[in-house]
N, C-alpha and C positions, 0 to 999 in steps of 0.2 A: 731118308730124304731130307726134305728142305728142317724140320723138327727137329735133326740129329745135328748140320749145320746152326740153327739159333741156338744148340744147347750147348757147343763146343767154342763158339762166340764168344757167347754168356761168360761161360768158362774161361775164356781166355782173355775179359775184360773185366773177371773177378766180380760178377754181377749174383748174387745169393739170391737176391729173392724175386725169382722169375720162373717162371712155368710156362710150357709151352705143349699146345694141345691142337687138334685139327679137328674141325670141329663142319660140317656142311649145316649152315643157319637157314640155307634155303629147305631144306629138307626136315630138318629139326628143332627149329624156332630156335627162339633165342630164349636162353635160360637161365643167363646171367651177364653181364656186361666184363666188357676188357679194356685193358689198358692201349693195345693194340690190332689191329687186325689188317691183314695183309689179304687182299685180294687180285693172285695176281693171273691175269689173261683169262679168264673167266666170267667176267661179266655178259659177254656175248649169250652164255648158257643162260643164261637167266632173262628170260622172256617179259617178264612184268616188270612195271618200277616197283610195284607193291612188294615181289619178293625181292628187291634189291636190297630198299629199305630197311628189310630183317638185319642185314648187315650194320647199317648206319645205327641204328637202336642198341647193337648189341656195343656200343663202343662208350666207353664213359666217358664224361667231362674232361675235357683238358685231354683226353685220349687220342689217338694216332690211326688214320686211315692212311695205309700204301696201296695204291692205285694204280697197277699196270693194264696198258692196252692191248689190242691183239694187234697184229699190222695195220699200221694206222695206213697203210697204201689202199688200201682195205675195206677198212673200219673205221675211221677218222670221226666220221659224223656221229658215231653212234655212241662212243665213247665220251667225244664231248658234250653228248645230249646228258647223258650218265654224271659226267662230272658236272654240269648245272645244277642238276637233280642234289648233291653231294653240299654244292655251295648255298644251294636254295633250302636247305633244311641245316643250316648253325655249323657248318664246317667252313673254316678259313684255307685257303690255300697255304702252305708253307714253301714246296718246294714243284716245279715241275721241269723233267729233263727226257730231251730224247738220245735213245741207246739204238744204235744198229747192232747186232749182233748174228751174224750167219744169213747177212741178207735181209734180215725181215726186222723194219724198222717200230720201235716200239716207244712209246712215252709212258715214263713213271709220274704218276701225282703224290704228294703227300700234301697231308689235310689233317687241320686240328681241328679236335670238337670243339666251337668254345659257349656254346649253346645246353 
């Protein structure tokens, strides 16, 4: 799946020293921080801001949050409740862009820690 995709990436931008792992932090805390973390259409699952949170913690300094929505036709409000939540705790926005894709229209964030 998407794992095998980052490693072939990786690979084919001649990037060595990268590990790529899947890991549910809502379910199994956080246990060490990353470089990256990709969350994507799933934030809905997650009921609390407190376990969103686990997410934001596990991402280190100067580290990278990708932030996809579920159909924002949809979900719109709730996602950007989500991404206040994201800005209001030392994350800067970098990039945000919406994708249609098979009908169901989605927005990606990306987010640097700089906190």
């Amino acid at each position: 799946g998407v794992i095998n995709v980052a490693r072939k990436a990786s690979e084919h931008l001649g990037i060595v020293n990268s590990r790529f792992e899947c890991n549910n932090v809502f379910l199994n805390g956080v246990d060490k921080c990353y470089d990256a973390i990709f969350l994507l259409a799933l934030h809905g699952a997650v009921k609390e801001d407190y376990d969103f949170m686990k997410t934001l913690l596990s991402i280190k300094k100067q580290g990278y949050f990708f932030f996809e929505s579920h159909d924002i036709t949809v979900d719109m409000e709730h996602y950007e409740r989500r991404c206040r939540l994201v800005e209001d705790n030392g994350f800067e926005l970098k990039l945000k862009k919406g994708e249609t894709d098979a009908g169901v229209s989605r927005i990606i964030s990306v987010y640097q820690r700089v906190e």
